[in-house]
N, C-alpha and C positions, 0 to 999 in steps of 0.2 A: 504494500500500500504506500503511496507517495500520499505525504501532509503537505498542504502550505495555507501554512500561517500567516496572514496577510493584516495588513494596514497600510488608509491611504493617508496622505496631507492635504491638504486644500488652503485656497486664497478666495476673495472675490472673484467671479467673474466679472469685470470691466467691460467688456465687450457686450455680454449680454442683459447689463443695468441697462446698459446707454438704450440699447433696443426696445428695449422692454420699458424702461419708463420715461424715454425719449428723453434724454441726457446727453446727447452729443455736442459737442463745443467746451466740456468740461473738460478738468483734467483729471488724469488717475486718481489723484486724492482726492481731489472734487466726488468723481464718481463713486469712491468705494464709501465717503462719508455720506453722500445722496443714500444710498445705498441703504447703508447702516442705519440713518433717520427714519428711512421709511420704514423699515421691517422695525424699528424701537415704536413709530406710531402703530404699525398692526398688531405688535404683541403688547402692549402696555410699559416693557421694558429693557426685553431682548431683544440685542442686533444681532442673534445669529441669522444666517442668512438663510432662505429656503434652498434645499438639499441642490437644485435644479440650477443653481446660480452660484455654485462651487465648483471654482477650476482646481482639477489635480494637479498637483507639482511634484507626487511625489507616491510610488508605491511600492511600499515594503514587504520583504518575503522572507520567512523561515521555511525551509524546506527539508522533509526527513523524507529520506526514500533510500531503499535500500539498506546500505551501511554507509550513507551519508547523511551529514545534516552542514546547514548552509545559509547563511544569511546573507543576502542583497535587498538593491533597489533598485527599482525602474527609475529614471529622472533623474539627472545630471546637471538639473537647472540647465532653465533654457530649453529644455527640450521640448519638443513639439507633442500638445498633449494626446491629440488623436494616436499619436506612435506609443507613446506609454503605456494607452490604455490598450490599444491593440494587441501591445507583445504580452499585456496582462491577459485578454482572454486568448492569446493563442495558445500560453503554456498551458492551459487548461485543456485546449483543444489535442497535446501534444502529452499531457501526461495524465488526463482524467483524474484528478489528485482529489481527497476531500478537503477542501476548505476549510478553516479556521480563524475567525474572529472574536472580538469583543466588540457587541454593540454592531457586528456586521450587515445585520437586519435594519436597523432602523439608521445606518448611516451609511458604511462604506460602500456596501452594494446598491443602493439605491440611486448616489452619486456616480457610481459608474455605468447604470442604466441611461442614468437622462444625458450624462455625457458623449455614453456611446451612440445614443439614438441622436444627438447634437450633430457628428461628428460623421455619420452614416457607416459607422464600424459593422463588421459581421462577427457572430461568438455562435456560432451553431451548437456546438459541445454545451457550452454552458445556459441556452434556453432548451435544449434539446430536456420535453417532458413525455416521450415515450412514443411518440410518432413513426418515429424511424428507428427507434432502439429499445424495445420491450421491456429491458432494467430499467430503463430513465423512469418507467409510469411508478415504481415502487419505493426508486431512491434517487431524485433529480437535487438541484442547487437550486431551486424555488421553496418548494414546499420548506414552512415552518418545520412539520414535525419529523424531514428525514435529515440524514447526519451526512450526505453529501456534503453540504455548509452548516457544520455547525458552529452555530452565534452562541458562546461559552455564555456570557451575561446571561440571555435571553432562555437557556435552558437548565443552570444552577438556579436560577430565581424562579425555575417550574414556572416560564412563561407567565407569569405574576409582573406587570410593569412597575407594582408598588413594592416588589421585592428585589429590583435592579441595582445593583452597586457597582462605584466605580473601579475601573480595574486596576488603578491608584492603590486604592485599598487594599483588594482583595490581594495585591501581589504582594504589598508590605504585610498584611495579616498572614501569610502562608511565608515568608522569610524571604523574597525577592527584593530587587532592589526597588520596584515600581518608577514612577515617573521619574527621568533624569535631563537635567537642562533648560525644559524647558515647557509649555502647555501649547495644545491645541491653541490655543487665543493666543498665542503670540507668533505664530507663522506668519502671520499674512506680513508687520512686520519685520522680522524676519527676514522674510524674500525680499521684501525695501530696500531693508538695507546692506543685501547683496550676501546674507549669510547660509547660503542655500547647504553646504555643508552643516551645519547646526541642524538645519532640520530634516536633511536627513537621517544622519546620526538621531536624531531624536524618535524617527520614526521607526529606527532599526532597534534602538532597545526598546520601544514596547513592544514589535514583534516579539522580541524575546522574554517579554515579562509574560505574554499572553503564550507563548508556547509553553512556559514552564508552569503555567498554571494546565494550560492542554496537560501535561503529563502529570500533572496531580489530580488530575480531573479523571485520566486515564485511570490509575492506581484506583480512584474513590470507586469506578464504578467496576472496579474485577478486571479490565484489560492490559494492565497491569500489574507484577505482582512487588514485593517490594525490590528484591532484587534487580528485574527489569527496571522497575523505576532509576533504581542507581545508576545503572548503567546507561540510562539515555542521559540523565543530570551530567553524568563524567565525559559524555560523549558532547556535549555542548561546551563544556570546559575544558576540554582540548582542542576543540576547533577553534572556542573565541580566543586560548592563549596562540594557537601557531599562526592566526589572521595578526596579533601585534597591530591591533587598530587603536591609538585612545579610546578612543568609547567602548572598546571592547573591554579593555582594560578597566577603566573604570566599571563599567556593569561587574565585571570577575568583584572587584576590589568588595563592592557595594555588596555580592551577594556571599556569604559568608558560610563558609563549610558546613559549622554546627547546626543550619536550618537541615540539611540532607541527615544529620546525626540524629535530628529530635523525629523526622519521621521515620525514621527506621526505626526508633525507639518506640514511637506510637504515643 
């Protein structure tokens, strides 16, 4: 079985405020604070933006397959985002993997549908619900309740939205490092001021907070046993020490031997 662990980043769409609420002649910051105002008047106080009007800059991947595991990203800044999101569902097309996110349902996949549909991309694999491939009708990357994508938030909280928690938390509640560097609200940012390595790095360790809770999450429910457990844990920790990436380094640093000692102890 190939995993990938996935998380996106996002900015303003500038391009599609202007369109949309006929803002052209502004400038970028013009737009993105137009922007903001507006979506603060529909929500009462929130300028997050509607999912539909977040451009990607950035998609992160933990990938276990085999006797590999591997952490990258799509987007190199600057890059052209129809191409990112592309080579995102190709791998899909290319390794049929199950998915794994936090919060993947109600953000990261839904930004890449109106993107894609934006962009006129093709992901056959990944709408494919059994039309053309008799498994897809019993276990596709749509439906809530199968485990092609599973959204780790969305089904520890037993699909309950008033029992969701951040994965901030739950990764420092279980001995992970959780969030490092930086938050979602400060990419956009971020990319301004030309720090586009920041956030990547930023979106590659939560990949990896949300895998290691995937493999506590593995262990919770019988898939694996403790020992397996150990051995994927050790097997991420030697891949981030032989990468010598800072931010690997720092995640290593952040996440501390004795949380793998207290679950083996129970």
């Amino acid at each position: 079985m190939t995993v990938f662990v996935f998380d996106i980043e996002t900015v303003p769409d500038l391009d599609g405020l202007r369109r949309i609420h006929g803002l052209d002649g502004l400038d970028d910051d013009a737009v993105a604070e137009a922007g903001f105002a507006l979506r603060r008047q529909e929500t009462g106080g929130s300028d997050f933006l509607r999912l539909h009007l977040h451009r990607v800059v950035v998609i992160s991947i933990a990938m276990r397959s085999g006797d590999r595991f591997k952490v990258w990203s799509l987007g190199e800044g600057g890059d052209d985002e129809a191409d990112l999101i592309q080579r995102f569902y190709d791998g899909i097309d290319r390794f049929t993997p199950t998915l794994v996110s936090w919060n993947g349902s109600g953000f990261d996949l839904p930004v890449l549908h109106y993107r894609a549909l934006k962009h006129g991309l093709s992901a056959p694999r990944y709408w494919e619900t059994g039309a053309t491939e008799q498994g897809f009708r019993w276990n596709n990357y749509l439906n809530r309740f199968h485990e092609r994508h599973t959204d780790l938030m969305d089904m520890i909280a037993g699909y309950q939205p008033r029992a969701n928690a951040p994965l901030d938390e739950i990764a420092t509640l279980c001995g992970f490092p959780g969030k490092m560097g930086m938050d979602g609200g400060k990419v956009h940012q971020a990319i301004q001021d030309g720090a586009f390595d920041s956030v990547r790095d930023y979106c590659e360790t939560d990949v990896l907070n949300t895998y290691l809770v995937w493999l506590r999450f593995q262990l919770l429910r019988g898939h694996l046993d403790h020992a397996a457990y150990a051995r994927e844990c050790a097997l991420v920790r030697e891949t981030l020490e032989a990468e010598q990436r800072p931010h690997f380094q720092a995640f290593l640093e952040a996440w501390p031997r004795q949380a793998l000692e207290e679950t083996r102890n129970g």
